[in-house]
N, C-alpha and C positions, 0 to 999 in steps of 0.2 A: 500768316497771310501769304497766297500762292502771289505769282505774278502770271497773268494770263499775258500774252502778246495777241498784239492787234494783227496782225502778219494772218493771210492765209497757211495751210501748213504745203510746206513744197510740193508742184503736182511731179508725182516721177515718170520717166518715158520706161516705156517698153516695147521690146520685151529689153530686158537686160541681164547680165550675168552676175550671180553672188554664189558665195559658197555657204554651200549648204552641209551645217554642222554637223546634224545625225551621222550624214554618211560622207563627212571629210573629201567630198568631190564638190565640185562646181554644180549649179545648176542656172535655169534660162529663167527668170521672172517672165511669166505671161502679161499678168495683172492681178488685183487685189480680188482675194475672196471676199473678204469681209475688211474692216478699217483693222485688226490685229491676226488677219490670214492674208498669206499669197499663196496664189495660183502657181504653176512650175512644171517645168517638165527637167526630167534626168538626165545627164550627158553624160555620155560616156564613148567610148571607142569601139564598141561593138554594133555589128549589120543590124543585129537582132536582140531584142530583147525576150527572151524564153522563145517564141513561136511568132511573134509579132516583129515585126521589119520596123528601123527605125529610120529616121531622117535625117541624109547627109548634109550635113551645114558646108556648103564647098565658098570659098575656100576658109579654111580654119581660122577662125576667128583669134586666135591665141598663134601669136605669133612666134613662141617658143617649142609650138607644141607640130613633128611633122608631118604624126599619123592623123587620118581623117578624122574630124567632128562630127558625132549623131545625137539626137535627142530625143526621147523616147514619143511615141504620139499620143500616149495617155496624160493627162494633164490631170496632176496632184495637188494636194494646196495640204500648206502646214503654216504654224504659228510662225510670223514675224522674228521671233525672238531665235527659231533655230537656223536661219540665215545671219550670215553675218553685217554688221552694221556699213562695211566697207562694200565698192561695188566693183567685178572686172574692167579693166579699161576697154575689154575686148566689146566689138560692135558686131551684130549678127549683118550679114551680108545683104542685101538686098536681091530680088530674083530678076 
């Protein structure tokens, strides 16, 4: 016998930051592809992604971290399960 809860299931805010397993770096949640895909974009430290310019997040949202924040402007989506279940405390900045 399951036990269903009567509880809607929690709505989450975005965009938000988790790591992202495959490649052992952080990424930015956009929003949900489907109910077991998110949407994402790559963060990483570089201007550029191959030929393609990315997005400075000023000021760096990781407060550990001194060199500039970028995210790439292609937006990915992979399975729920290869982020991980915890979220950054980190907040993207407002413009």
């Amino acid at each position: 016998m399951s036990k269903k809860s009567n509880k809607p299931p929690k709505k989450e805010d975005y965009p938000h930051f988790r790591h992202y397993i495959k490649s052992n770096h952080p990424a930015m949640i956009t929003s949900e592809y489907s109910d077991d895909e998110y949407n994402f974009r790559k963060v990483t430290h570089s201007e550029k992604d191959g030929r393609h310019l990315n997005i400075k997040i000023e000021p760096n949202p990781n407060p550990q971290d001194k060199n500039a924040m970028y995210v790439t402007k292609r937006i990915r989506h992979d399975k729920k399960r290869h982020f991980s279940k915890w979220k950054y405390s980190w907040k993207k900045p407002q413009k």
